[in-house]
C-alpha positions as CSV (number, residue, x, y, z in Angstrom):
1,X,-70.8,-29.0,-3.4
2,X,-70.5,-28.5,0.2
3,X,-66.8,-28.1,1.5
4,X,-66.4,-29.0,5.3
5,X,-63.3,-27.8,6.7
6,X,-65.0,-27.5,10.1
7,X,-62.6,-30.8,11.5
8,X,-61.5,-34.1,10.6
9,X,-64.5,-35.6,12.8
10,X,-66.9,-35.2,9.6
11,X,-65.3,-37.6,7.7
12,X,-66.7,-40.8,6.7
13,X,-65.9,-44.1,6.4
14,X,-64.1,-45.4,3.5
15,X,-65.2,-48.6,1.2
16,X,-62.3,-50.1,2.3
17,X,-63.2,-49.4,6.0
18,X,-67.1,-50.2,5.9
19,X,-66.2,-53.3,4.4
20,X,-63.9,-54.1,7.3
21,X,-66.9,-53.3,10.1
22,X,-68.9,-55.3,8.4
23,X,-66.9,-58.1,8.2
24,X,-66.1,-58.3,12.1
25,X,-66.4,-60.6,14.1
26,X,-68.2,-59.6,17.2
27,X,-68.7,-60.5,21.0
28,X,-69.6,-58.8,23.9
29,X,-67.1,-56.0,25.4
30,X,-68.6,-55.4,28.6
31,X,-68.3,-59.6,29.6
32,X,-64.5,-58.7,27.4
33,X,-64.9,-61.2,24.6
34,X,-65.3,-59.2,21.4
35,X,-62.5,-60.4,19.7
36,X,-62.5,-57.3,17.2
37,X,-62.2,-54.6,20.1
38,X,-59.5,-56.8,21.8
39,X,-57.5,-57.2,18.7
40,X,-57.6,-53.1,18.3
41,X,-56.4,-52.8,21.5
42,X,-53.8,-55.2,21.7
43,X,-52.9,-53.7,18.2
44,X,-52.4,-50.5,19.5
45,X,-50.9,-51.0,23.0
46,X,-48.2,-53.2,20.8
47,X,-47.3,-49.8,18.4
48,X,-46.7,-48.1,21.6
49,X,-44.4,-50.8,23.6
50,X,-47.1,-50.2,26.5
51,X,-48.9,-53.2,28.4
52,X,-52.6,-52.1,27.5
53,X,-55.6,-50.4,25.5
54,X,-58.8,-49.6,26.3
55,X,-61.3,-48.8,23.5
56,X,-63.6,-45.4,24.4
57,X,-66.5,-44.0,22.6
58,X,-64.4,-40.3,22.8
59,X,-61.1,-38.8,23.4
60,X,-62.8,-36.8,26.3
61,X,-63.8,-39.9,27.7
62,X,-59.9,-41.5,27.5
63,X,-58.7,-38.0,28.8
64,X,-60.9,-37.9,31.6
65,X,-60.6,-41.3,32.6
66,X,-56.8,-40.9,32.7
67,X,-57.1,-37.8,34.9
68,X,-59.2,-39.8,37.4
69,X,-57.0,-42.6,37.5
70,X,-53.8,-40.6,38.0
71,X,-55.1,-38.5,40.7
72,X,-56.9,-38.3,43.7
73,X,-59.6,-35.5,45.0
74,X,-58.1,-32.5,45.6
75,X,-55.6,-32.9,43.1
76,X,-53.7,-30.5,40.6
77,X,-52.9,-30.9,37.0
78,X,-50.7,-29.1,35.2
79,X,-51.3,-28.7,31.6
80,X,-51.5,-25.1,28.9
81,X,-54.1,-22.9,29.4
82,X,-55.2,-23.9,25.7
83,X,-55.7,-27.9,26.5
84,X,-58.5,-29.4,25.2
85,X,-58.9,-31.3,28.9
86,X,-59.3,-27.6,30.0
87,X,-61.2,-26.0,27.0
88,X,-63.2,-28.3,25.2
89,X,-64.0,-31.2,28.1
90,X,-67.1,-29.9,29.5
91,X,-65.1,-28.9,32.6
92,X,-64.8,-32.9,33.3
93,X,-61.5,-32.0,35.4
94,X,-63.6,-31.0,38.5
95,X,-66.5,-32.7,38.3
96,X,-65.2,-36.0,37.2
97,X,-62.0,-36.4,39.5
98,X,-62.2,-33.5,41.5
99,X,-59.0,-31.9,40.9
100,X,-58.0,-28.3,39.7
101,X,-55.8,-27.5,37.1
102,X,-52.6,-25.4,36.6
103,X,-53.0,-24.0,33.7
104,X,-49.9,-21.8,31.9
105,X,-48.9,-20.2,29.0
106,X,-47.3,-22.3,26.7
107,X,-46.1,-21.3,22.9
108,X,-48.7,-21.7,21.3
109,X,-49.9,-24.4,23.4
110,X,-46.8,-26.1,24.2
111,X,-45.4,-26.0,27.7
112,X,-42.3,-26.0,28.6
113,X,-39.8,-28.2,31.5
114,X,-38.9,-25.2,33.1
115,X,-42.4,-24.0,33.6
116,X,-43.8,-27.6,34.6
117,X,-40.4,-27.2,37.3
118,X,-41.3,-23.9,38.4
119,X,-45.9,-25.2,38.4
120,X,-45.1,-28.2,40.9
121,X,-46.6,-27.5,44.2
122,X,-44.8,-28.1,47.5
123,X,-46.5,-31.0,48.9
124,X,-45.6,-29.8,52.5
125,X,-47.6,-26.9,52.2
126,X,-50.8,-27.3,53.2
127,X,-52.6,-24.7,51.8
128,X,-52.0,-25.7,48.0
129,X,-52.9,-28.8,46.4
130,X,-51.0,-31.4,45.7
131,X,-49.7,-32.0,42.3
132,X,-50.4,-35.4,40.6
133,X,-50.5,-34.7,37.0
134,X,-49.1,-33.2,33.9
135,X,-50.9,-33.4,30.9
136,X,-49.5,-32.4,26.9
137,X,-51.2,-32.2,23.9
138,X,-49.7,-33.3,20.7
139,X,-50.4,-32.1,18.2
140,X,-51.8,-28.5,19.7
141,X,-55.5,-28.1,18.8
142,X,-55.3,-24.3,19.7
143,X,-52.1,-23.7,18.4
144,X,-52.5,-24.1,14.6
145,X,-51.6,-28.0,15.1
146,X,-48.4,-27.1,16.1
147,X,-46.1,-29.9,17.8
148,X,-43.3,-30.9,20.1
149,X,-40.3,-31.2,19.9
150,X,-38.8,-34.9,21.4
151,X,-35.9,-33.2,23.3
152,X,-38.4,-30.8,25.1
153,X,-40.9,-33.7,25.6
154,X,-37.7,-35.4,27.2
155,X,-36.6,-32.9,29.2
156,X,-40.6,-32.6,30.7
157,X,-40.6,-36.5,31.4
158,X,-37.0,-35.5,33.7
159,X,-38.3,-33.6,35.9
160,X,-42.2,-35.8,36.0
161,X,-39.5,-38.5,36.9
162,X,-37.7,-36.3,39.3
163,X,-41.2,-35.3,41.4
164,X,-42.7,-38.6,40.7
165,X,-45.5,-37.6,38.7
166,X,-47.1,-39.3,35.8
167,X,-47.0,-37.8,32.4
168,X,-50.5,-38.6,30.0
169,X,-50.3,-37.3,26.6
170,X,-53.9,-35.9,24.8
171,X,-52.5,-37.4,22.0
172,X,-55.4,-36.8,19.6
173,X,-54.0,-35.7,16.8
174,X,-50.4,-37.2,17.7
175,X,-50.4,-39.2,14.3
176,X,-50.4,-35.9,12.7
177,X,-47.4,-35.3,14.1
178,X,-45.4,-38.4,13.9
179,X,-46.0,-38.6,10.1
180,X,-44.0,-34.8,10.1
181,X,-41.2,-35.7,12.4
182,X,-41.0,-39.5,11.4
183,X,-40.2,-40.1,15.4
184,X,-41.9,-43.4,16.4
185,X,-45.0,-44.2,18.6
186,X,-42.4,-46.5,20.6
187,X,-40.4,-43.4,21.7
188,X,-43.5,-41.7,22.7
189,X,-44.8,-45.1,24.7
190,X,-41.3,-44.6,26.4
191,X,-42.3,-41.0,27.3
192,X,-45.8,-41.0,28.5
193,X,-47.4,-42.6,31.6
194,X,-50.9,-42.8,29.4
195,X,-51.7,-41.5,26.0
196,X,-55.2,-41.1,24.6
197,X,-55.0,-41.2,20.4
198,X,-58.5,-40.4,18.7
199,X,-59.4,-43.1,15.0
200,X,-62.4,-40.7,14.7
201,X,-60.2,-37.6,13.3
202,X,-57.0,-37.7,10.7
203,X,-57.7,-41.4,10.6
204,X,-61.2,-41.0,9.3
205,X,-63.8,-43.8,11.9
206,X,-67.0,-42.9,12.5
207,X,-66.1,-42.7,16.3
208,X,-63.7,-43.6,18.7
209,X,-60.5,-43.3,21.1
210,X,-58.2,-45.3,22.4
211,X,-56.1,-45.0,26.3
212,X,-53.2,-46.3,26.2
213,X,-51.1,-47.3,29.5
214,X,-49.7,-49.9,31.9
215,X,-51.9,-53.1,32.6
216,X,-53.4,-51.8,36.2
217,X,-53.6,-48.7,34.6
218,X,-55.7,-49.5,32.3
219,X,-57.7,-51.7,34.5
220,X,-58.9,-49.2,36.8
221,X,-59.3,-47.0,33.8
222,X,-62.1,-49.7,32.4
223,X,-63.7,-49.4,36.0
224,X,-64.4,-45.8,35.9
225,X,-65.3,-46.2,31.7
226,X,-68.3,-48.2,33.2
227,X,-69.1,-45.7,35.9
228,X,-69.5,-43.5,33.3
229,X,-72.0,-45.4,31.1
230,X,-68.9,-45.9,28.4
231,X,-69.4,-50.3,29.0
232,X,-70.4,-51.1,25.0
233,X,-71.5,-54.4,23.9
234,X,-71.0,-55.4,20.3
235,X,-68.6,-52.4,19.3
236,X,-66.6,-54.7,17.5
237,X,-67.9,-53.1,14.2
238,X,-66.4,-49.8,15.4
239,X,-62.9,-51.3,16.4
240,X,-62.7,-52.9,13.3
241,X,-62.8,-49.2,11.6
242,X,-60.0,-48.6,14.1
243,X,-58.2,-51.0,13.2
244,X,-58.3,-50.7,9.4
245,X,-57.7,-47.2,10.1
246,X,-54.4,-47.6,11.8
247,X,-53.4,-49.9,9.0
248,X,-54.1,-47.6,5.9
249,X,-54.4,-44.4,7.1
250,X,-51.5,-42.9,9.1
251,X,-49.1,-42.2,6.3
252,X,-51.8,-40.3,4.0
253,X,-51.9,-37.6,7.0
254,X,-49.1,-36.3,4.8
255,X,-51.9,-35.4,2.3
256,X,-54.1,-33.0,4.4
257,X,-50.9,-31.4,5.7
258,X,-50.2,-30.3,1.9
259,X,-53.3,-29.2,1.4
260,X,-53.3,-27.5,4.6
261,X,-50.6,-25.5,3.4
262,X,-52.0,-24.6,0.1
263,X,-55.0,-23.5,1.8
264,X,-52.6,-21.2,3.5
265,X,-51.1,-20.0,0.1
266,X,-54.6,-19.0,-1.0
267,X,-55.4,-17.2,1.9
268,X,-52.2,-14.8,2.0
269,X,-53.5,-13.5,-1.4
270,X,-57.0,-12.4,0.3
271,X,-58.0,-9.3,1.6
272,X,-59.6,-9.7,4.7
273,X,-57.1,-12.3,6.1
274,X,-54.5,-10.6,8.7
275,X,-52.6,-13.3,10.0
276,X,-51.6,-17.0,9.4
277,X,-50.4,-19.2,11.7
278,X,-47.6,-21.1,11.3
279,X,-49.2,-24.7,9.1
280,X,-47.3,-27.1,11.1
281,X,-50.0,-30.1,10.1
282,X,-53.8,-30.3,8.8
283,X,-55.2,-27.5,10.8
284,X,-55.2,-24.0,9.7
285,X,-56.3,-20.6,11.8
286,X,-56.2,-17.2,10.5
287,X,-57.1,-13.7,12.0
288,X,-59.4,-11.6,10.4
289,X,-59.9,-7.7,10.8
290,X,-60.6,-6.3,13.9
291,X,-63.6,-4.9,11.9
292,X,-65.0,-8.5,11.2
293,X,-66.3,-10.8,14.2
294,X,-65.5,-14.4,13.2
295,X,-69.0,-15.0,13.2
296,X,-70.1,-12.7,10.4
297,X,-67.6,-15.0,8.6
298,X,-68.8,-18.2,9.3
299,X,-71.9,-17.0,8.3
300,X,-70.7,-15.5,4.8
301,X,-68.9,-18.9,4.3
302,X,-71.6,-21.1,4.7
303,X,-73.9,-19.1,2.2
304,X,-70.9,-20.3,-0.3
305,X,-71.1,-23.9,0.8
306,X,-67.8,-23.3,2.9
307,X,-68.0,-25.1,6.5
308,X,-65.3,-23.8,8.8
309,X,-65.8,-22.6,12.7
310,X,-64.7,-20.0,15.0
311,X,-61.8,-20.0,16.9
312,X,-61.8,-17.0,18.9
313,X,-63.4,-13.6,19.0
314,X,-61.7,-12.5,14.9
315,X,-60.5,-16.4,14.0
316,X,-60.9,-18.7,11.8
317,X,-60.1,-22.3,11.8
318,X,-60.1,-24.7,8.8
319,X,-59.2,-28.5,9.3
320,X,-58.1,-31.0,6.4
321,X,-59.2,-34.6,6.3
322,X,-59.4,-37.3,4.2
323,X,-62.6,-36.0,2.9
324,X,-61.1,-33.4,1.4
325,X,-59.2,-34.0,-2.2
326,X,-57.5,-31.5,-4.5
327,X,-60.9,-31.6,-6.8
328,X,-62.3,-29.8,-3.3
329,X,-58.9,-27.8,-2.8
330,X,-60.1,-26.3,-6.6
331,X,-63.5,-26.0,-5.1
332,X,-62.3,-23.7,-1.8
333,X,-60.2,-21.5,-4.0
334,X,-63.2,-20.5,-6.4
335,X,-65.8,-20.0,-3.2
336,X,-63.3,-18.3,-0.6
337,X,-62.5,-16.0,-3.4
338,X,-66.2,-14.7,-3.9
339,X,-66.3,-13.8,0.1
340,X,-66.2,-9.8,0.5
341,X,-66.8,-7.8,3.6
C-alpha cells in the first residue's frame, strides 16, 4: 500500500463526485453558456456575498490573474516572503504583470497591519514603486497551515482602506481554516477585494480554482484568463466536481486535521524528528537532524511506500486529504517506524 502524504492535490474523485461530472450538463465556456461552470460560479460568488466567479484550471492561474488586474506595470505587492505567489508561481509576478514584490517576514507566514503600514511606498517618491497590492495567504502553505486571526485580518483591511489599496486573499486552503475557526466565507467576502479558493486540494476535484471578486473585476480577470490560454470549452464536467465538492466536502476537512495531528503524536516518539510545528490544520512539517538532508529522507520513505516531500534544506512536509483514512493512519505508523538513519 502506497501512502501519499505529498499534498491534498493527489486525491481523487469520489463515487459520489464522478457521478456528478458525468451527469453535467454542458455548454461552451469560452462563448459563456456552460450552464455547469456558471452554476459553480454563481454558487461560489453567492457563499462569499461577492458579485462574481471565474472558474480557472489552477490557483496560480486565479492568483496571477488577480495580481494583473489589481495592478499596473511597475507595480509593488506586498505579501510574506513565504507566499506561494512569490515561492511556488513560477515567478508569474514579474513576467505576468510586471510588478515587484515586497516581500516581509511574517510569523510563520502571516503578516502583520503594522508591517503592511510601515511596507507602503510613498507614492510621491519617485524612485520607489508604487504600491497597488497586498496579498495574504490563508491558510499558510509554509507555515505548517497555520492561519489568521479575523481581528488581524481586520485591522490589515484598515489601513488597505486607509491607502486605498485592494486586499486579494490566496485563499487556497482557506476552507481549512474556516472549518477550525467556524468564521464564515461572508465575513471573509467582506474582507477581501478578490479571493482565489482551490476544489483541487482539501476538497478533493481533479483540478481547479476559483477568483472570486466584484463584477468588473472579474470581467477583466476573464480577459487576461484568455490571454493566457486558460478560455476552456466544455469544462462543465470539471465544475460539476466543484460544485459537488463544495456541497459535501468542506465540513470533513475536520477529518484530515485529526489525523494531521496524530501524525504529529507519532512523530514526537521518533528519533530522528527535531521539531514539530505547531498542527494548526491538515499540513504537517518537521525538522530533521542537521545530520540528515531532507532528501536522504524522502528517499528512505519512498522505499517504505511513504510519499511526502521536502520542505527546506532538513524538512519534511506531510499533507492529509481525503485519501487518507485511519486504516492508512495504521499504515504510516507501522512504515514511519521501520525508517532508521
Amino acid at each position: 500500500m502506497f501512502i501519499d502524504l505529498r499534498s491534498d492535490t493527489v486525491t481523487k474523485p469520489t463515487p459520489g463526485m464522478k457521478e456528478a461530472m458525468f451527469s453535467a450538463e454542458l455548454g461552451d465556456d469560452v462563448f459563456g453558456d456552460d450552464p455547469t461552470i456558471i452554476a459553480l460560479e454563481e454558487k461560489a460568488a453567492a457563499m462569499f456575498g461577492m458579485e462574481a466567479a471565474l472558474f480557472c484550471a489552477s490557483g496560480t492561474m486565479t492568483n496571477q490573474l488577480a495580481i494583473r488586474v489589481h495592478t499596473l506595470p511597475g507595480s509593488e505587492v506586498i505579501c510574506d516572503k513565504m507566499s506561494h505567489i512569490y515561492l511556488y508561481e513560477g515567478g508569474g509576478v514579474p513576467l505576468n504583470s510586471f510588478s515587484s514584490l515586497k516581500l516581509l517576514e511574517g510569523d510563520k507566514g502571516r503578516i502583520n497591519s503594522q508591517q503592511v503600514r510601515d511596507a507602503i511606498n510613498n507614492p510621491d517618491d519617485i524612485h520607489q514603486p508604487i504600491t497597488r497590492l497586498v496579498s495574504l495567504e490563508n491558510t499558510m502553505n509554509k507555515g505548517g497551515g497555520c492561519y489568521y486571526e479575523l481581528s488581524e485580518i481586520e485591522a490589515i483591511k484598515q489601513v488597505c482602506n486607509k491607502h486605498q489599496l485592494p486586499l486579494h486573499l490566496d485563499g487556497a486552503r482557506l476552507f481549512n481554516a474556516l472549518v477550525e475557526t467556524g468564521e464564515t466565507t461572508l465575513t471573509h467576502g467582506q474582507l477581501f477585494d478578490s479571493i482565489s479558493i482551490c476544489l483541487s486540494k482539501g476538497l478533493g476535484c481533479p483540478v481547479g480554482s476559483l477568483l472570486i471578486g466584484k463584477r468588473d473585476f472579474v470581467k477583466k480577470a476573464r480577459r487576461f484568463r484568455k490571454l493566457m490560454g486558460g478560455g476552456w470549452r466544455q469544462a462543465g464536467f470539471l465544475a460539476a466536481a466543484g460544485i459537488y465538492a463544495l456541497d459535501n466536502h468542506i465540513e470533513r476537512l475536520k477529518e484530515d486535521h485529526a489525523r494531521a495531528r496524530e501524525i504529529g503524536q507519532i512523530l514526537e516518539k521518533l528519533p530522528f524528528v527535531e521539531e514539530i510545528y505547531p498542527i494548526d490544520t491538515n499540513i504537517v512539517i518537521f525538522r530533521l537532524p542537521e545530520s540528515i538532508l531532507a532528501t536522504e529522507f524522502v528517499m528512505k520513505a519512498k522505499a517504505f511506500n511513504l510519499g511526502c516531500v521536502t520542505f527546506g534544506k532538513h524538512l519534511i512536509r506531510f499533507v492529509t486529504h481525503l485519501d487518507f483514512s485511519d486504516e492508512h493512519l495504521v499504515e504510516f505508523e507501522k512504515k514511519i517506524k521501520q525508517i532508521s538513519f
